[in-house]
N, C-alpha and C positions, 0 to 999 in steps of 0.2 A: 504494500500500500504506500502510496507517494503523497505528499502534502507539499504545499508552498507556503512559504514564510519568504519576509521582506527586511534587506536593512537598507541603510542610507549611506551610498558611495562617501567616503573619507575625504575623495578630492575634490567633487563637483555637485554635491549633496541631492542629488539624485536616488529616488527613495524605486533600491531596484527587489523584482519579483525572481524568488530562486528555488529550484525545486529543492526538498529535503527528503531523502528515502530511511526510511529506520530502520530498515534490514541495515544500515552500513555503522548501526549503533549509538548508544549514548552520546558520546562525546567526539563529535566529527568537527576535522580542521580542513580546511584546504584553502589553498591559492585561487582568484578568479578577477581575471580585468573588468571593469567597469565597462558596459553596453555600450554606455553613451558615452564615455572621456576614458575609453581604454588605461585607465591606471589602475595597476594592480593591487586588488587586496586580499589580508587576509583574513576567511570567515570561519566563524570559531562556531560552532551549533550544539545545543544542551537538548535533550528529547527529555520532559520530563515524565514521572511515572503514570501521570494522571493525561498524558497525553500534552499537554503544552511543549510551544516550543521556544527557544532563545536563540536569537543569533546576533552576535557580537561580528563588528567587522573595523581593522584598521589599515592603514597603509602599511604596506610591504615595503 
């Protein structure tokens, strides 16, 4: 099952949509350029137990 959660690019605050899969677990990081002003950051995602999700994002 796949969900979409949103954070707000670091460099051009552009508030972007990302998919989240929780088969890849609790606490997932990864690198992704920004859509609209390709700078890259990084997005840090928390799945919590009750279903909520967190996603933190800074400049790489």
């Amino acid at each position: 099952m796949q969900h979409d959660g949103t954070y707000i690019c670091d460099s051009c605050g552009e508030q972007i949509v990302v998919p989240i899969d929780p088969s890849e677990g609790e606490q997932q990081q990864y690198t992704e350029d920004c859509p609209v002003c390709c700078h890259p950051n990084v997005i840090r995602v928390s799945l919590g137990s009750a279903g909520n999700v967190i996603i933190d994002c800074c400049s790489e």
